[in-house]
Structure formats: structure tokens, C-alpha cells
Backbone bond lengths (Angstrom), bond angles and torsions (degrees), N, CA, C in turn:
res aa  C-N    CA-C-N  psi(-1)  N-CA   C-N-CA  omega(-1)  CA-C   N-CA-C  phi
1 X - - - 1.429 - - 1.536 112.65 -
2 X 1.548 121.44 24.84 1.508 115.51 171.40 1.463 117.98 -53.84
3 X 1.288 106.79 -37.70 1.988 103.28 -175.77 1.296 88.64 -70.28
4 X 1.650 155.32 -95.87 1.103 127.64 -176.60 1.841 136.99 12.35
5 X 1.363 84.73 -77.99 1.471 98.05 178.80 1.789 115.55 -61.71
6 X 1.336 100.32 -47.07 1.667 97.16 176.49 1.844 98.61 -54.89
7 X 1.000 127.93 -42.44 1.492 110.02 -151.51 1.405 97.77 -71.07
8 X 1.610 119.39 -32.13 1.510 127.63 -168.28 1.597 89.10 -68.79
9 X 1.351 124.38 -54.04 1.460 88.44 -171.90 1.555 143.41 -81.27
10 X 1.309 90.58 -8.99 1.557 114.57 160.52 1.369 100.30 -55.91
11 X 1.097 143.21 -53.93 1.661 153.96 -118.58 1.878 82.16 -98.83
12 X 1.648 91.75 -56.82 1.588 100.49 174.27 1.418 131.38 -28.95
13 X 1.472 101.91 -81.81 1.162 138.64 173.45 1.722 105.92 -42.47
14 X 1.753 115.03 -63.28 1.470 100.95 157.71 1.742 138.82 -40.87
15 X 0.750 94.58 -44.52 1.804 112.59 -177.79 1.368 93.17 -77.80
16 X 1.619 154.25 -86.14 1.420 99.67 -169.15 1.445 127.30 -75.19
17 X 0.953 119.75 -12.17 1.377 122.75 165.86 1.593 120.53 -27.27
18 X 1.058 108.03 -36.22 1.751 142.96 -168.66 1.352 138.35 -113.42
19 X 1.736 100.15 -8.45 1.468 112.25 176.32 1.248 98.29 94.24
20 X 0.996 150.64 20.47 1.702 153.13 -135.94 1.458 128.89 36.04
21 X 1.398 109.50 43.44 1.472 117.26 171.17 1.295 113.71 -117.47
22 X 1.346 112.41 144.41 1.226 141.22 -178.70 1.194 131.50 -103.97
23 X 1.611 137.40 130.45 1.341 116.27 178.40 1.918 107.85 -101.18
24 X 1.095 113.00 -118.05 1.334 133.41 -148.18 1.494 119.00 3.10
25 X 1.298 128.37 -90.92 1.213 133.49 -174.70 1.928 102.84 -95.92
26 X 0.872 102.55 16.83 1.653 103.72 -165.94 1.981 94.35 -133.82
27 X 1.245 102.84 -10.40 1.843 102.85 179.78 1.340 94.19 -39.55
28 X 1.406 120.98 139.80 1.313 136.96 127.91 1.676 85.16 82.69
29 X 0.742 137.55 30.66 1.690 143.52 162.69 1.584 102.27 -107.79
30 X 1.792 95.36 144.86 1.807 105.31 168.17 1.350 107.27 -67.75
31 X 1.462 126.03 129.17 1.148 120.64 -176.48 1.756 93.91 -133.65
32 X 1.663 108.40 149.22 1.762 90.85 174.77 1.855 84.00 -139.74
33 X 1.393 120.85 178.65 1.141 132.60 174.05 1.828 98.01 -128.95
34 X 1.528 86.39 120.27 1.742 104.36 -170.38 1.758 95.23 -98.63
35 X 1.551 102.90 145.22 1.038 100.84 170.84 1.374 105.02 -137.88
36 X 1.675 121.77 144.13 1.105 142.83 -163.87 1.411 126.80 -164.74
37 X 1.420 109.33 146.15 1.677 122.23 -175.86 1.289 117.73 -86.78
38 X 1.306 114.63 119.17 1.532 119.74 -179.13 1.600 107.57 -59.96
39 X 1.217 104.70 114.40 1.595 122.60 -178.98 1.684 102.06 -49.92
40 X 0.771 137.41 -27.70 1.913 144.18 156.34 1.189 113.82 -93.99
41 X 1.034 136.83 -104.91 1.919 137.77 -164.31 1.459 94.56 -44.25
42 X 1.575 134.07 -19.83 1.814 111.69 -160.48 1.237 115.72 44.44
43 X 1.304 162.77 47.74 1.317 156.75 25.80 1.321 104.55 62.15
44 X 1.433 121.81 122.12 1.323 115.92 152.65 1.659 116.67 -93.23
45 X 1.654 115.27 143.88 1.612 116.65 -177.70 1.024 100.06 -126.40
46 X 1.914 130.04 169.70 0.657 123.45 154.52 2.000 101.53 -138.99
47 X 1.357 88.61 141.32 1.635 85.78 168.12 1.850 109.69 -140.66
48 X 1.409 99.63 140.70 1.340 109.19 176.33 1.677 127.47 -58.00
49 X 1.158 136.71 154.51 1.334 112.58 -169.33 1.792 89.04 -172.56
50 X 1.800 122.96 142.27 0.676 110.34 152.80 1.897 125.65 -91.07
51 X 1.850 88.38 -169.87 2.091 72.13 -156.78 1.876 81.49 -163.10
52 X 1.171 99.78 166.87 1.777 120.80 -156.54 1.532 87.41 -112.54
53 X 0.746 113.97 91.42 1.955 119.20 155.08 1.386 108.05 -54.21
54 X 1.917 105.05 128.85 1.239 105.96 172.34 0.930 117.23 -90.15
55 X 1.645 140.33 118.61 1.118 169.15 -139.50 1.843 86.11 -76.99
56 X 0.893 112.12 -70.74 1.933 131.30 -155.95 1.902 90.23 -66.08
57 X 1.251 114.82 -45.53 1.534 128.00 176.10 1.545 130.46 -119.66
58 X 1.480 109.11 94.32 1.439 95.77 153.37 1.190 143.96 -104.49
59 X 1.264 84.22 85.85 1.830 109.08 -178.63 1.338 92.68 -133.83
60 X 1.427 134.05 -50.14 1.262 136.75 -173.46 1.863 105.54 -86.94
61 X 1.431 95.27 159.01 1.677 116.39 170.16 1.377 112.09 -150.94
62 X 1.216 109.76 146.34 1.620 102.87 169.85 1.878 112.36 -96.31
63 X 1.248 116.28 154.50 1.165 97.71 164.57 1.779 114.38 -138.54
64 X 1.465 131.77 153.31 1.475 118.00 -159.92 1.685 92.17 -113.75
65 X 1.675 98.10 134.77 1.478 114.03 170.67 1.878 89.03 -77.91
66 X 1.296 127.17 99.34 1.277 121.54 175.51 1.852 98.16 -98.11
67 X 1.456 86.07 -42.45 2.171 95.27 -155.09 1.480 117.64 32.46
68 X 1.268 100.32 77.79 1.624 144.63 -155.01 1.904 102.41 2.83
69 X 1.295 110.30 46.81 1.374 111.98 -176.07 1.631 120.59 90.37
70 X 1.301 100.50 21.70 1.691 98.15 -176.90 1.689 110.75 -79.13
71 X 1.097 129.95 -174.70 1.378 114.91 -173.69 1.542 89.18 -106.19
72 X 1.157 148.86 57.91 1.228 130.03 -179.57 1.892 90.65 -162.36
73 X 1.222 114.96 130.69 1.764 108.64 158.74 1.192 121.15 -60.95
74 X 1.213 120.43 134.76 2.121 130.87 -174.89 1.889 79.87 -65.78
75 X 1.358 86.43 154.40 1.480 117.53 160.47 1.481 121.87 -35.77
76 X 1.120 104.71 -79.60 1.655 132.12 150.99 1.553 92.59 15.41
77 X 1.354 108.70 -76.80 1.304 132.30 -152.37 1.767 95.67 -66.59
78 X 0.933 103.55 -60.10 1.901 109.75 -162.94 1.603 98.54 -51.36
79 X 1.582 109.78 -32.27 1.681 117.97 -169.26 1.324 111.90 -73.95
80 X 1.196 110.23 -30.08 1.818 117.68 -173.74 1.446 89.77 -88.73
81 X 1.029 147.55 -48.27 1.554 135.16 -132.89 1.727 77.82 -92.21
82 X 1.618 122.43 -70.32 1.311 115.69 -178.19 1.915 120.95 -28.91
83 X 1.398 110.07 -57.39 1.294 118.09 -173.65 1.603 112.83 -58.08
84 X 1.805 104.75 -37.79 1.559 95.97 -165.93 1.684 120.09 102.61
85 X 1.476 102.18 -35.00 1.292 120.17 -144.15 1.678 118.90 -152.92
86 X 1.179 129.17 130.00 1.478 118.19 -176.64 1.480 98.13 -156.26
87 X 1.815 108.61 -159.21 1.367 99.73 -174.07 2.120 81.03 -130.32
88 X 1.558 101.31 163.20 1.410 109.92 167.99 1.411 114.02 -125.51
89 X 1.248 118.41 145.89 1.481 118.81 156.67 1.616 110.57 -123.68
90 X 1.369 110.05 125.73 1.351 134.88 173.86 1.297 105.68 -123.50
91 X 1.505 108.47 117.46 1.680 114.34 144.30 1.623 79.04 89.69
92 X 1.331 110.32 -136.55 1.491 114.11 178.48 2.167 116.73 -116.38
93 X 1.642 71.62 35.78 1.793 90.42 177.69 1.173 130.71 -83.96
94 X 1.022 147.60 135.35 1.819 113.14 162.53 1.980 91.41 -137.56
95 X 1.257 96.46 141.86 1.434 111.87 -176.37 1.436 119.05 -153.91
96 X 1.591 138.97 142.91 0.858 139.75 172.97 1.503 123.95 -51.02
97 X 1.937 141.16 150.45 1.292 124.31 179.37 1.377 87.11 -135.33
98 X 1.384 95.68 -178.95 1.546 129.56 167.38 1.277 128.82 -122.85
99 X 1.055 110.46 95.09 1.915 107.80 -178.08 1.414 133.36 -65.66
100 X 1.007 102.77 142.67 1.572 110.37 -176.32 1.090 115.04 -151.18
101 X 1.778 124.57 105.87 1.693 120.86 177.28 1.411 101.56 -72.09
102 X 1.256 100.10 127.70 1.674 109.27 160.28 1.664 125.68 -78.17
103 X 1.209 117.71 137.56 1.470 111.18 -168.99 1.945 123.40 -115.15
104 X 0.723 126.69 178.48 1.814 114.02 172.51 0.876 116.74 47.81
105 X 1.110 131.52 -134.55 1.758 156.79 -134.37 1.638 101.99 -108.04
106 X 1.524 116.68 -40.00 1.296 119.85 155.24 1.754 125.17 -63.55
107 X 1.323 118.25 -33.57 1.661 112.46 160.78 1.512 102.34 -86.76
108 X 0.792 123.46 -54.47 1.786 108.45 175.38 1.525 123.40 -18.08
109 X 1.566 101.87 -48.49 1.759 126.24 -168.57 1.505 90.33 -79.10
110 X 0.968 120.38 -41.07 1.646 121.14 -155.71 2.021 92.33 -78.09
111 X 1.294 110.72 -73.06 0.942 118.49 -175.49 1.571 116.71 -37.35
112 X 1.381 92.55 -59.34 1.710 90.05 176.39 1.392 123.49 -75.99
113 X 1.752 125.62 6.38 1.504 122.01 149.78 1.775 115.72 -61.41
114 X 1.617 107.42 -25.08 1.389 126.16 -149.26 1.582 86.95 -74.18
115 X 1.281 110.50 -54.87 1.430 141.56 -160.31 1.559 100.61 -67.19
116 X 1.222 119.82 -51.54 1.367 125.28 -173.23 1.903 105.05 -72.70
117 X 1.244 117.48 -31.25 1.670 121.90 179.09 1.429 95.33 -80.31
118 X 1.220 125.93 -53.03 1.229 138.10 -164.62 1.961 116.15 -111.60
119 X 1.181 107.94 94.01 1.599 111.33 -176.42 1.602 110.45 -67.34
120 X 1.068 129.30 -21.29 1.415 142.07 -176.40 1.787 103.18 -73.59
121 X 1.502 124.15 -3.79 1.015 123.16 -173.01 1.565 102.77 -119.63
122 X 0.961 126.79 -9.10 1.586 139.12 157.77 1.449 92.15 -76.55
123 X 0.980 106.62 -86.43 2.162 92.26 -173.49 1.457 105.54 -34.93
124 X 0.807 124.36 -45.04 2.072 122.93 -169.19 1.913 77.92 -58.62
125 X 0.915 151.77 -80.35 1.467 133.09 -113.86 1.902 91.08 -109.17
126 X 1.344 127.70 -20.52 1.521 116.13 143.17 1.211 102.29 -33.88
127 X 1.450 122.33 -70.62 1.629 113.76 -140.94 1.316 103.68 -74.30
128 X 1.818 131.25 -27.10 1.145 123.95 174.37 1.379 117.80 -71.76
129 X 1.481 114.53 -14.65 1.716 114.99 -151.82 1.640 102.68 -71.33
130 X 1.338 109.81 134.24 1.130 126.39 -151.28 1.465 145.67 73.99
131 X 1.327 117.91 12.44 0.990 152.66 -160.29 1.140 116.31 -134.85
132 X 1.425 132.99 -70.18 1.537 139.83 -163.06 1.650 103.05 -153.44
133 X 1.202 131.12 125.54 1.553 118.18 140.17 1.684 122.82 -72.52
134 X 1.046 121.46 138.92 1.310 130.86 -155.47 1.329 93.08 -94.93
135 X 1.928 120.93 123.50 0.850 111.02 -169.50 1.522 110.66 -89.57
136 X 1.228 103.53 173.83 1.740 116.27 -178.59 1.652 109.24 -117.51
137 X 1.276 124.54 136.15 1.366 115.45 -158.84 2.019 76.84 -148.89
138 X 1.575 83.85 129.54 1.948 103.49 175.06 1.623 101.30 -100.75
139 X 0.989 116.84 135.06 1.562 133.38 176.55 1.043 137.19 -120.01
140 X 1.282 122.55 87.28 2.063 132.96 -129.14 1.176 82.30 -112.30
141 X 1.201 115.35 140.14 1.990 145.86 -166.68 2.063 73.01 -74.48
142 X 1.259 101.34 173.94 1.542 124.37 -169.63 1.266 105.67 -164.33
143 X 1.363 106.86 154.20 1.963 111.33 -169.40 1.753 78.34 -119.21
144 X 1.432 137.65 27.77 1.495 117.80 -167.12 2.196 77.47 -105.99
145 X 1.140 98.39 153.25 1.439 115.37 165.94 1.552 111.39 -46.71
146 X 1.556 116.59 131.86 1.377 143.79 -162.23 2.024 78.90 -77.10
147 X 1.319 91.17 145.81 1.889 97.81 168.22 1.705 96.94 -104.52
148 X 1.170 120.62 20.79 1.802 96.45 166.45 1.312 98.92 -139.25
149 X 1.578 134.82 30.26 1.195 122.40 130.65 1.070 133.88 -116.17
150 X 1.672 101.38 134.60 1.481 129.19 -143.54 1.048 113.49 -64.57
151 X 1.436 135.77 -43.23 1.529 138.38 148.31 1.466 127.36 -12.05
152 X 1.863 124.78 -51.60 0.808 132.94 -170.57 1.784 121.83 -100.43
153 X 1.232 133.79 173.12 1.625 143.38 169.40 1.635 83.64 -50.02
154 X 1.486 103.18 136.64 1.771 122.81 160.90 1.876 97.68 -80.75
155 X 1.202 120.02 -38.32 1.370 110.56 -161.64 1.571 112.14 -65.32
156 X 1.188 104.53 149.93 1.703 125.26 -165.05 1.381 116.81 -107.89
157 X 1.382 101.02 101.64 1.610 110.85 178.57 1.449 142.00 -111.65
158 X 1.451 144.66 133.06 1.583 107.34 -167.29 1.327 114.16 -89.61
159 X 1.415 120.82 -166.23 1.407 122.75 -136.89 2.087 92.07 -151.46
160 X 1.059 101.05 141.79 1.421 81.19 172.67 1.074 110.07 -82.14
161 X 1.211 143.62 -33.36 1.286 143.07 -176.01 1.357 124.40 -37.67
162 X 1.392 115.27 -65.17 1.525 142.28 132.11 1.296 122.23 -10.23
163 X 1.573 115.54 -46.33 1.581 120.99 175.39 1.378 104.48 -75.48
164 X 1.548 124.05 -58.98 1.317 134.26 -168.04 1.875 102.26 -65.37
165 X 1.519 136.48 -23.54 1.361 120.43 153.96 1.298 133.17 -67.65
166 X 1.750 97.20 -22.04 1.634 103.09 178.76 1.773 109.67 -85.72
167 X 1.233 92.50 -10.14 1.902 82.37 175.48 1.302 101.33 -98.28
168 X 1.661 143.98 -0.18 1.094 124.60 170.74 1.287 100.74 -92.11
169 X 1.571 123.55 -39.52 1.252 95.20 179.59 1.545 128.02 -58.94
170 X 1.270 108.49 -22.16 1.796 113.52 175.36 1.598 116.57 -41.99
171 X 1.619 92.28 -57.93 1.669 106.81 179.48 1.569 96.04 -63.69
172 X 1.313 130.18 -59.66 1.542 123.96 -168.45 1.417 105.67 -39.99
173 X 1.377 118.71 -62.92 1.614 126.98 -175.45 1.816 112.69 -59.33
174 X 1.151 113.26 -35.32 1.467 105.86 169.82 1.264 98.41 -82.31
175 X 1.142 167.98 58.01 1.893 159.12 157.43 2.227 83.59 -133.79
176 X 0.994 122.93 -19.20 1.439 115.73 -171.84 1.882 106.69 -80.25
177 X 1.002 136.83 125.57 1.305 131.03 -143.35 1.825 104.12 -118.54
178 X 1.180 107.65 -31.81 1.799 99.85 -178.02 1.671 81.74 -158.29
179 X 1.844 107.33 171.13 1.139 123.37 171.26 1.132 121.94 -69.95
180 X 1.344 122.07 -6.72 1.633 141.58 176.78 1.367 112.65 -92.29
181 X 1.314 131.69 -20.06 1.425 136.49 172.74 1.666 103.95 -85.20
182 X 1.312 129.06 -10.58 1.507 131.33 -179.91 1.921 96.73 -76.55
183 X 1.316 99.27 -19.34 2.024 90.75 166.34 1.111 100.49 -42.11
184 X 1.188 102.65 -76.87 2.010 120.36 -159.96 1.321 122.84 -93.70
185 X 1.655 103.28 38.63 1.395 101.26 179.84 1.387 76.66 -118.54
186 X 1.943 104.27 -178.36 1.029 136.10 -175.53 1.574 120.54 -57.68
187 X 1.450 113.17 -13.96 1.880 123.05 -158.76 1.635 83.98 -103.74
188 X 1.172 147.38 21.66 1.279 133.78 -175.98 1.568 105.67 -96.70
189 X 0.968 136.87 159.40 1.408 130.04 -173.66 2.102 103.30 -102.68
């Protein structure tokens, strides 16, 4: 997987370079750089990924295990969902999150906003369909200490704060009724 990895660090290296912007096929797209502990080696990684800003919250983002349509979920994904917890950089941010796979009718809605901004994400879930649903993973800002600054404890803890946004969004996402009511809800741009 070296071509992989070279493009991620190019991808890297662009995005802060830039404040977190990106050009080529990613110009003018939300792009964030996720960071996470390999659930075996403990290794810290990071890979770039775009992601659905919640309109109603920015504290939260979604982000799609696509791995540009392969039949298998990227790593990335298995590391956040295991941990719970990772770090993000947006823009010229970097802050601790909280993970949460979204499931049903609530990733359905989510996914297919992704899909509808982004057409390249409808082809990703053709090529999986029958194979894999591509998971969707929400990534709620956290007041717990960032693990990549060096100053502070690496260890990863939750926060109530963090808990008490992830249970509203629960209730928020169950009150959302079809993929056609995400017009006139709050996630619309």
C-alpha cells in the first residue's frame, strides 16, 4: 500500500501547508486529517478524509469509511470505532473527538446528504452494494486533552460534556423522519 500512503502524505503535507486546504480532486471540498491509534501496534496514524459538517453543530462532523469503494473498510475506521475516541484537525484546528457509528435510517440520511453534495460517494456504495455498507462515524469536538500535544497526558478520556452532546444528538437524529425532511432540517447548507 505505498501509493496509498504517498498520496496521504502529500494530502498531509498539503492541508497544513494551507490552513487545511486542499487542491486537486479534493479543491474546495471539507477535508479534515483524523488521527488515531492502531487498535494493535498503538501507533499513532493519521489519514485525511473528507466529512459532512453539521450544519445545526459545529462541534460534530461526519466522516465516510468509503476507501474509495474497495470492498473492505480502511483501517482508519476499525481504529476509531474500537477507541471511541481520536483526535481531528480542521482548518488550522486540532482538537480531541468522540466517536460514534451511526446506524439505520439515521446513516442512510447522513450518507445520502454526503452523496447528494458529493456524487463520487454514490459510486463508492454501488461498488460496495452487496458487499459492505460503508460505515458512517460522527465526531463530536471534546473538552478531554488533544493526544498530539506534547505538553499534555496522551491518555484518552470522556468528558461529560461530550456525553451530554452525544445524547442530544441521538434524540435530534431520531425526531428526523425521511431523507427528504434533511431539506428543511438544520444539516442543509
Amino acid at each position: 500500500m505505498p501509493e496509498a500512503n504517498n498520496w496521504n502524505d502529500k494530502t498531509i503535507t498539503e492541508f497544513r501547508a494551507n490552513g487545511g486546504r486542499v487542491g486537486g480532486n479534493f479543491e474546495g471540498a471539507p477535508v479534515a486529517l483524523v488521527h488515531h491509534r492502531g487498535r494493535k501496534s498503538g501507533r499513532e496514524y493519521v489519514n485525511p478524509v473528507m466529512y459532512l459538517p453539521d450544519d445545526a453543530d459545529s462541534d460534530a462532523i461526519y466522516v465516510f469509511a468509503t476507501k474509495g469503494g474497495a470492498p473492505s473498510n480502511p483501517d482508519w475506521y476499525y481504529n476509531l470505532a474500537a477507541a471511541g475516541q481520536g483526535t481531528v484537525e480542521r482548518g488550522t484546528e486540532t482538537y480531541p473527538v468522540i466517536v460514534r457509528e451511526l446506524q439505520g435510517d439515521e446513516r442512510d440520511r447522513i450518507y445520502d446528504e454526503q452523496s447528494r453534495r458529493y456524487p463520487g460517494f454514490a459510486d463508492y456504495a454501488k461498488r460496495t452494494a452487496g458487499i459492505r455498507t460503508i460505515p458512517v462515524l460522527e465526531l463530536n469536538r471534546s473538552s478531554r486533552r488533544s493526544l498530539n500535544t506534547p505538553d499534555e497526558e496522551s491518555e484518552m478520556t470522556y468528558d461529560n460534556e461530550a456525553i451530554v452532546r452525544h445524547a442530544y444528538h441521538t434524540r435530534r437524529a431520531a425526531s428526523w423522519t425521511s431523507p427528504g425532511s434533511l431539506a428543511a432540517s438544520p444539516m442543509t447548507a
